[in-house]
FIKOLDO-410209 format. One line per 8 residues: for each residue x, y, z of N, C-alpha, C. Coordinates in steps of 0.02 Angstrom, whole numbers. Layout:
<rs>
X Y Z X Y Z X Y Z; ... $
</rs>
This chain:
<rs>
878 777 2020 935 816 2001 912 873 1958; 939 920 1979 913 1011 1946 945 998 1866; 934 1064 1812 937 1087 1773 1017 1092 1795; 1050 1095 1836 1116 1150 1851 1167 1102 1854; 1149 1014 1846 1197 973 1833 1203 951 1771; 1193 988 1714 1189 963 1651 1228 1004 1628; 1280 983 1574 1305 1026 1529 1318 997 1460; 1290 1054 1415 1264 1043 1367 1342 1046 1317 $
1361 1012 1262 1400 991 1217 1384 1077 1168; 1441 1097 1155 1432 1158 1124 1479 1159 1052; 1535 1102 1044 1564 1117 1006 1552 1039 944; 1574 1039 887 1586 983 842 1632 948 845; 1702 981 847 1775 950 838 1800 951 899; 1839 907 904 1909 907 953 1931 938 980; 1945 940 1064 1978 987 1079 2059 988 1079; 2086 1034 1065 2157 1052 1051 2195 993 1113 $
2164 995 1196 2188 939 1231 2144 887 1231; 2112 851 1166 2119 798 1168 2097 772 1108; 2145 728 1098 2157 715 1002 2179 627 995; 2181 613 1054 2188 530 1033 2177 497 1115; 2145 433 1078 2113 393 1140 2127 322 1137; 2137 285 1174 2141 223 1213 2062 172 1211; 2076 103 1191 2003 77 1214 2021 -9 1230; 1955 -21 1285 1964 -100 1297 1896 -104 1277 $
1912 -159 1237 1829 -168 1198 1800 -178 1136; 1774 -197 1108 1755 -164 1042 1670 -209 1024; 1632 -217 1082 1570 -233 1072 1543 -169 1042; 1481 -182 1044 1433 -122 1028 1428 -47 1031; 1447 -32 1096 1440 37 1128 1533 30 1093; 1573 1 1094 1619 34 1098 1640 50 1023; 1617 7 995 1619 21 898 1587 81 884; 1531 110 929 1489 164 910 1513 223 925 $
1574 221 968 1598 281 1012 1683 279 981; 1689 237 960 1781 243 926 1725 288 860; 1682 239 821 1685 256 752 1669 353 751; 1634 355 816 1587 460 838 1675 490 796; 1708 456 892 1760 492 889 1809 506 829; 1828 445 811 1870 473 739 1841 493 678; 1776 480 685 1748 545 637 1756 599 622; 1748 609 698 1780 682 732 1849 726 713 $
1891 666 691 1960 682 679 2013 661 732; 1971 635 803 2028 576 844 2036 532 820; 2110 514 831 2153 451 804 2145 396 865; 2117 347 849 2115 304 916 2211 270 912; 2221 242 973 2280 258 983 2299 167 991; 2267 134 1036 2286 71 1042 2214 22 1060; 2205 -33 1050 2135 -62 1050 2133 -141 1077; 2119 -156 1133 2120 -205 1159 2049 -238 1154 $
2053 -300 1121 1969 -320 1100 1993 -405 1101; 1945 -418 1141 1950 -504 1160 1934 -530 1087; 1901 -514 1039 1903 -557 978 1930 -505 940; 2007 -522 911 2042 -503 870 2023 -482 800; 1973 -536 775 1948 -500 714 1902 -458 720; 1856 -448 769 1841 -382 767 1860 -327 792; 1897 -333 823 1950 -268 848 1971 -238 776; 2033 -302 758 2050 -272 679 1989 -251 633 $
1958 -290 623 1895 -234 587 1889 -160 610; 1875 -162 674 1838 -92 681 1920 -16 687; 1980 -75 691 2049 -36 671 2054 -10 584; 2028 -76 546 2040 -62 478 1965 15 471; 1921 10 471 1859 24 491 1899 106 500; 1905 125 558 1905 196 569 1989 240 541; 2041 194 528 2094 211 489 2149 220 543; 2137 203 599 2195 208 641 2199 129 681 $
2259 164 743 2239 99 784 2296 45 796; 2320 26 842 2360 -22 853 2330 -93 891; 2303 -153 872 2296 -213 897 2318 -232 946; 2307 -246 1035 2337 -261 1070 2285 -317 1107; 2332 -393 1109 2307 -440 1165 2309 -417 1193; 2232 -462 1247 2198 -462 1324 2262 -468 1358; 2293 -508 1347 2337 -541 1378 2413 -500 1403; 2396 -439 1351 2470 -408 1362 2435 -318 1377 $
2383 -338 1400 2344 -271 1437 2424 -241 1474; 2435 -253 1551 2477 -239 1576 2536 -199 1584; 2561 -230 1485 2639 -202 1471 2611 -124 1413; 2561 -118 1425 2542 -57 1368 2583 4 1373; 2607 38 1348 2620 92 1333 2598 152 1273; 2557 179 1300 2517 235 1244 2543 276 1258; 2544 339 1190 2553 411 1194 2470 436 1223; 2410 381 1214 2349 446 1227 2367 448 1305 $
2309 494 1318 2282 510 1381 2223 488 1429; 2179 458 1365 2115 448 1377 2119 360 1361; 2091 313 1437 2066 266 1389 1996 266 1416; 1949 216 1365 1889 174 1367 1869 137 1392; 1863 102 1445 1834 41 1466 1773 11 1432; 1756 -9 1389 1717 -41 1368 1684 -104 1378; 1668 -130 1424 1666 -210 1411 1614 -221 1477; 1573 -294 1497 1551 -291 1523 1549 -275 1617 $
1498 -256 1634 1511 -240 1692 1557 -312 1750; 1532 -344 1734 1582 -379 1791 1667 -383 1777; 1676 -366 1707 1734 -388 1700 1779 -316 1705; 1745 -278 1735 1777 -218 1731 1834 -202 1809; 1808 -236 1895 1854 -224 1921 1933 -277 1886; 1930 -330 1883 1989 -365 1845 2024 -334 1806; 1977 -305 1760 2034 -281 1698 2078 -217 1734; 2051 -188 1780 2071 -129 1819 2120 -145 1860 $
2120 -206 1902 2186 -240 1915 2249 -256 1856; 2225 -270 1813 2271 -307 1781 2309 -220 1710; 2266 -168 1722 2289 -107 1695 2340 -96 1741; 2328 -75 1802 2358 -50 1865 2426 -71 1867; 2441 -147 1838 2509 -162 1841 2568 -163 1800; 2527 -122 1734 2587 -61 1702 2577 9 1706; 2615 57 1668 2628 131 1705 2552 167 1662; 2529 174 1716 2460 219 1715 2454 280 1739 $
2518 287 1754 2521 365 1789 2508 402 1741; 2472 472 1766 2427 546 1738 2380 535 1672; 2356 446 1668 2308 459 1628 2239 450 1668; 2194 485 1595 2103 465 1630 2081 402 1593; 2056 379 1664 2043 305 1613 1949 305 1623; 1901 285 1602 1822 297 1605 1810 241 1568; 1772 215 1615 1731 137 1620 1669 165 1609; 1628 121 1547 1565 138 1532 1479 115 1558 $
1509 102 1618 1457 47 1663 1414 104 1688; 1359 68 1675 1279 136 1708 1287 129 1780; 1290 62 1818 1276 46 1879 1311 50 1928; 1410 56 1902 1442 69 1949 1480 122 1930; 1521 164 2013 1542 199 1988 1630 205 1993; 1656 254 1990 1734 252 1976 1772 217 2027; 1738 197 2081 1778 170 2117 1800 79 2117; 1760 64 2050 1774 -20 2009 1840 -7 2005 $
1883 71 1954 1944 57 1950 1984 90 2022; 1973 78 2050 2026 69 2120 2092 55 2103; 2107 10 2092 2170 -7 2063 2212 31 2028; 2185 75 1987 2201 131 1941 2196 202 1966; 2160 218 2004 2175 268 2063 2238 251 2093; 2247 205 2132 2331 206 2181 2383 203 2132; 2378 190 2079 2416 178 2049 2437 254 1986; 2393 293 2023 2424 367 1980 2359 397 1908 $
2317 346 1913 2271 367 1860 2215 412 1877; 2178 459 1828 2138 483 1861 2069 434 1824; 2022 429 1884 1977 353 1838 1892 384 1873; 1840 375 1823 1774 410 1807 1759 367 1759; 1683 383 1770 1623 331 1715 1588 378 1686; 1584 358 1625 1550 391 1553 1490 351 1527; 1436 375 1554 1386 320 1521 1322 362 1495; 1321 320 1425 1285 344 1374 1215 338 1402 $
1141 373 1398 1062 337 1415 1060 339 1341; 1067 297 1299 1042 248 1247 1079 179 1238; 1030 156 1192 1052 92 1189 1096 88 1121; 1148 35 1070 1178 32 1036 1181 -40 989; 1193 -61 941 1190 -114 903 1258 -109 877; 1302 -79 891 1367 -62 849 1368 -49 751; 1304 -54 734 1294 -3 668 1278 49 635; 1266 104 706 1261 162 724 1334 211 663 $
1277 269 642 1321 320 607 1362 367 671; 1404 387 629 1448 441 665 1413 485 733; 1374 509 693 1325 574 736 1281 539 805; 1280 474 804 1233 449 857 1234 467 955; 1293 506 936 1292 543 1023 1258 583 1010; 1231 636 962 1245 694 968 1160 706 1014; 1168 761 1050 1095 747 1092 1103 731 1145; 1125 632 1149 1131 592 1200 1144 619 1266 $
1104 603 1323 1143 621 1371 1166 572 1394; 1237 597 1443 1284 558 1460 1285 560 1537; 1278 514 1573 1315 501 1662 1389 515 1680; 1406 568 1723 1457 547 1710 1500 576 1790; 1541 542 1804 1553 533 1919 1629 516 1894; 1656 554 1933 1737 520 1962 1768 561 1988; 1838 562 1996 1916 602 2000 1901 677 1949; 1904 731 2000 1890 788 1938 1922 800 1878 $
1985 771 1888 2008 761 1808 1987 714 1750; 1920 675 1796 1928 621 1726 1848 647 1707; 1821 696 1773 1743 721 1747 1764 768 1707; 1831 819 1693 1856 870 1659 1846 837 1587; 1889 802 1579 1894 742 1516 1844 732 1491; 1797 690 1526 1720 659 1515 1691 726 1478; 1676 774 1517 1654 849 1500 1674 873 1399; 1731 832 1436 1776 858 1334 1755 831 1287 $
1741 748 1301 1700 714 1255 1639 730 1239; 1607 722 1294 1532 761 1285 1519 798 1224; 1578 877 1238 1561 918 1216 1588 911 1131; 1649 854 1128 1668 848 1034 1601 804 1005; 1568 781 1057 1525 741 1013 1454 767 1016; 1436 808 1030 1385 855 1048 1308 849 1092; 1354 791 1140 1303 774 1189 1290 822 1242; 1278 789 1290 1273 834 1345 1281 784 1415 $
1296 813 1469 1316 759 1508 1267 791 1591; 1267 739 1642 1242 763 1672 1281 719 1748; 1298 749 1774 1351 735 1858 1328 705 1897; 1308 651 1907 1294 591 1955 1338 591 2012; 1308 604 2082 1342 589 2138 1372 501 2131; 1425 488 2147 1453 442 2145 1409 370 2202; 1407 412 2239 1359 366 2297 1262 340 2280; 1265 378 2222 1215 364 2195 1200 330 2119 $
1262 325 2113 1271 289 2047 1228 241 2016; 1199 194 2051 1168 140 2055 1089 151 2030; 1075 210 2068 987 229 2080 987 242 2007; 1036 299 1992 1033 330 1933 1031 260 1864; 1056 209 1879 1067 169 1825 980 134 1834; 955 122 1884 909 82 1912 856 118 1858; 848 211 1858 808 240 1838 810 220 1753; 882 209 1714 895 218 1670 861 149 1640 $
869 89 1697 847 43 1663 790 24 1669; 736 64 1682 658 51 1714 656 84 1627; 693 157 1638 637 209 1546 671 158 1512; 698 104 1519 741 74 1428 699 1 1426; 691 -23 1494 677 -95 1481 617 -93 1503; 582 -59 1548 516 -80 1591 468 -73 1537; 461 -25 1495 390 -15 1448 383 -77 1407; 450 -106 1388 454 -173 1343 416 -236 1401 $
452 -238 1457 425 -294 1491 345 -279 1516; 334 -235 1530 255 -224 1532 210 -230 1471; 239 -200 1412 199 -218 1361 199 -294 1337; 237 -330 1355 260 -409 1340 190 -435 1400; 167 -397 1462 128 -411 1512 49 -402 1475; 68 -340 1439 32 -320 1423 -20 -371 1373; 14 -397 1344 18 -457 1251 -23 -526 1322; -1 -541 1354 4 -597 1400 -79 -597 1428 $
-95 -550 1445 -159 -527 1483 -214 -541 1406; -213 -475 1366 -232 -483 1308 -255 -552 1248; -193 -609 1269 -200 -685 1238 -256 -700 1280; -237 -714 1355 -299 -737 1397 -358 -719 1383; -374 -653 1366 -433 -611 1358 -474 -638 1276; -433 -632 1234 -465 -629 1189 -431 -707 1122; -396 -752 1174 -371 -828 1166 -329 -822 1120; -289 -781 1079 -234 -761 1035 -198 -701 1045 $
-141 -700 1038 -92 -626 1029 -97 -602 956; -143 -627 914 -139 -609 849 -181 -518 865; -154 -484 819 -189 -409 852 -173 -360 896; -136 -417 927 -99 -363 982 -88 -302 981; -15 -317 936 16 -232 913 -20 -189 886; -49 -207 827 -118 -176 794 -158 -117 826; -179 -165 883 -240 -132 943 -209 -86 986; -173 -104 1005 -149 -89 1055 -56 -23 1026 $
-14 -30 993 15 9 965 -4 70 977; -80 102 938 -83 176 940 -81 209 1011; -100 160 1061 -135 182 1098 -65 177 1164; -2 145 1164 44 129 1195 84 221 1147; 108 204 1110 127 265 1042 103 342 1077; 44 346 1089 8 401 1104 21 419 1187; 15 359 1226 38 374 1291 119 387 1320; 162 370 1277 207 389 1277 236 454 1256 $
215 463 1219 213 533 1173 194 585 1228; 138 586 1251 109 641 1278 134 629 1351; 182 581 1398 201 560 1458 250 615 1425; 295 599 1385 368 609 1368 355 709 1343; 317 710 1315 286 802 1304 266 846 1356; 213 801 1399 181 853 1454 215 843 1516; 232 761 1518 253 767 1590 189 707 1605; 211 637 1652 171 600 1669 91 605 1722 $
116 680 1765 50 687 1793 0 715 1771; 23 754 1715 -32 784 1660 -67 726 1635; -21 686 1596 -34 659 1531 -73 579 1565; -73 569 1629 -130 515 1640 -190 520 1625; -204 467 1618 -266 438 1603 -293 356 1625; -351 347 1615 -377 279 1655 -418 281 1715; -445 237 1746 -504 224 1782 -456 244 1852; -408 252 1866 -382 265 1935 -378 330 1938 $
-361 378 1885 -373 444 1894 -437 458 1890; -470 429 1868 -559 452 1845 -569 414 1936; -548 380 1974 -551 362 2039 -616 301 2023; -602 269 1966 -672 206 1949 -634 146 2005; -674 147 2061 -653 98 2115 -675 14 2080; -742 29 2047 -775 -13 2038 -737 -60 1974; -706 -8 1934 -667 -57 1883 -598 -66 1900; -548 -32 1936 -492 -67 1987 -520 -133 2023 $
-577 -147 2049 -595 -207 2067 -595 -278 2040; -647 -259 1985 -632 -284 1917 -589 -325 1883; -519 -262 1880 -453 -296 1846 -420 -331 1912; -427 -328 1952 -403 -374 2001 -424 -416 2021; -491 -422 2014 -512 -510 2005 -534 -538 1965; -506 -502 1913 -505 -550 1840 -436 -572 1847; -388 -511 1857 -311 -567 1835 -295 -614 1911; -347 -591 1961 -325 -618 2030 -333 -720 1993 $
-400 -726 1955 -431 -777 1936 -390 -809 1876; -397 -783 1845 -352 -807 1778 -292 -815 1758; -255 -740 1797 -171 -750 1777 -152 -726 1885; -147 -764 1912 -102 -751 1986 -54 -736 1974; -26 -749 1956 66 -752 1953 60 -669 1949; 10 -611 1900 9 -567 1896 -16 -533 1936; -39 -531 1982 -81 -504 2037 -29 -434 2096; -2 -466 2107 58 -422 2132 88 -362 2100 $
112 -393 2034 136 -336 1999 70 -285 1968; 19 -321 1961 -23 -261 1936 -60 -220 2004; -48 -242 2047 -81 -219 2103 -2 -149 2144; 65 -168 2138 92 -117 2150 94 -77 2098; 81 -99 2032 80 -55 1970 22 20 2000; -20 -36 2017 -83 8 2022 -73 65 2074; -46 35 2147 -27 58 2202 43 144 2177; 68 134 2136 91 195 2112 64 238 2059 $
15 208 2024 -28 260 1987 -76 290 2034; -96 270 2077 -134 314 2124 -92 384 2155; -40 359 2176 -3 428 2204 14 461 2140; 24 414 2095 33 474 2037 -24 524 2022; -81 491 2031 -161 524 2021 -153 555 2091; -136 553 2113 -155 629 2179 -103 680 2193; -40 638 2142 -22 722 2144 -21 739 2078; -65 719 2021 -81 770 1970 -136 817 2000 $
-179 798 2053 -206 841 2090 -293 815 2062; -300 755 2038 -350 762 2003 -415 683 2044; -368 667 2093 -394 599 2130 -401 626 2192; -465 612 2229 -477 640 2280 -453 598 2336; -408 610 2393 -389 592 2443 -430 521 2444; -493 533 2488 -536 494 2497 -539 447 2453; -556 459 2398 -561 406 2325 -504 355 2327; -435 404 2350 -363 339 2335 -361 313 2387 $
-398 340 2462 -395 270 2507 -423 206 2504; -481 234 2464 -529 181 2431 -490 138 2391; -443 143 2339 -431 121 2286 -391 81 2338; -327 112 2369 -268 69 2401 -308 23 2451; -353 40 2491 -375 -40 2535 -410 -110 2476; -438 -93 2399 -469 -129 2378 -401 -171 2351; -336 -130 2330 -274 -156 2296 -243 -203 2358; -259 -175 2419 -214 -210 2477 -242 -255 2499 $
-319 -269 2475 -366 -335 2479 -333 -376 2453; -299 -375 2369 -292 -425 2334 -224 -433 2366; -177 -381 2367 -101 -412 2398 -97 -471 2445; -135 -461 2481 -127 -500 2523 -181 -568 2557; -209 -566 2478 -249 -607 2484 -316 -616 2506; -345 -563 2550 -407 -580 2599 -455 -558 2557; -475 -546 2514 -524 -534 2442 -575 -594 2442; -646 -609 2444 -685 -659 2428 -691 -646 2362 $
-675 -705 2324 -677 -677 2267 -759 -714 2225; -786 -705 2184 -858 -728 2164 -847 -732 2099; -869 -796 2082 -880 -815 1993 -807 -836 2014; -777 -854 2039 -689 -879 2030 -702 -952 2001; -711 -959 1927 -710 -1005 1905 -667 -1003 1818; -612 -971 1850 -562 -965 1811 -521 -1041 1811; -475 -1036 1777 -440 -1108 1768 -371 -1092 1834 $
</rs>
């Protein structure tokens, strides 16, 4: 997706059309995004939160707010315009049924789910609403200060009135948002959750390999920290095909060998994943332009040895 689907948050305050909001929810993301908004000077308007005492908290908490049971979702009647969907992804087509069957006509309603998109509230479409997803790329603890959008970029797909809306928030809270084809909703969340969760589960791979190696995780972070710290840094500055490094761009066939029949021997279970790991740092190394054709066919038949097993392996007197 180009530069030309992003739009950048330009203002601080409120816009004149829109000054009070609606929410189902009050976990994490949604405590972090009432508390932005009425910072802001929006009055949240009505607050539906499966545990009552924290709903009322985060009502006493921002100075507005009306308490409303799960249970009496249905019979709501708000002056806002805007509600929240907050809550987890599965429970989001239901609650969209069970909105749908009081008067929802000409509001925007925006479900905060990365993975799906506006068409969860279905229900709220036929039924007169205009309905779009607003999703933050960070993560939240619900003890987040006021300012914690500001920057953030935001996902955001639906009914053009509720991307109009979405657009408004963005811009009171000084994010920036960026227009996800609706039919692609999914990829886009897929991407979101590889940069948030994958570096953690690899480095957890990472700790795992490391114990084997050297019979303790004591050190780990230590050793290894600057050097995770630094590659990130300069991925996230230059750009990942610059900023490689390692024996697959240097095209060392002989030590890709190596790490694959050491962990082929010692840790299997890992063999796969470090071998497609590997299998995409190579194309990453040929189109930084710096791995010679020849060299990565080399590399991919020695990786597609171990995939699939036909590798003789020597010294295999691992446990």
């Amino acid at each position: 997706m180009d530069d030309s689907s992003f739009h950048t948050g330009a203002s601080l305050g409120p816009s004149s059309e829109l000054n009070r909001f609606s929410m189902v929810g009050s976990g994490a993301l949604g405590k972090a995004l009432c508390r932005a908004l009425c910072g802001l000077g929006l009055k949240l308007d009505q607050l539906v939160s499966r545990s009552p005492e924290s709903g009322q908290a985060l009502i006493n908490e921002v100075g507005s707010g009306t308490l409303v049971k799960l249970g009496a979702l249905s019979d709501i009647h708000t002056e806002s315009d805007l509600w929240f969907i907050c809550v987890p992804d599965d429970a989001i087509a239901q609650l969209a049924e069970i909105m749908a069957r009081g008067d929802c006509r000409d509001q925007v309603i925006l479900h905060t789910s990365g993975a799906f998109n506006a068409d969860v509230l279905g229900p709220l479409r036929v039924a007169g609403a205009a309905v779009g997803s607003w999703h933050p790329l960070q993560s939240f603890t619900g003890s987040e200060t006021e300012d914690v959008f500001r920057g953030v970029t935001v996902g955001i797909e639906g009914d053009d009135r509720a991307v109009h809306m979405a657009n408004m928030v963005v811009d009171t809270l000084a994010a920036q948002a960026v227009k996800v084809s609706s039919d692609r909703k999914a990829l886009y969340h897929a991407a979101a959750a590889l940069a948030g969760n994958a570096a953690t589960t690899l480095m957890s791979i990472s700790e795992e390999i490391w114990e084997r190696a050297a019979g303790t995780r004591d050190g780990f972070v230590a050793s290894m920290g600057p050097l995770i710290q630094t590659s990130v840094q300069n991925a996230l500055e230059k750009g990942p095909e610059t900023s490689l490094t390692g024996p697959i761009v240097r095209g060392d066939v002989g030590t890709l060998r190596a790490h694959l029949k050491a962990i082929t021997i010692y840790l299997p279970h890992l063999t796969s994943l470090y071998g497609s790991i590997a299998t995409e740092t190579v194309h990453l190394a040929m189109r930084s332009g710096r791995l010679k054709a020849d060299r990565a066919v080399e590399m991919l038949d020695v990786i597609n040895d171990y995939l699939v097993g036909s590798s003789t392996l020597e010294d295999s007197d691992g446990e």
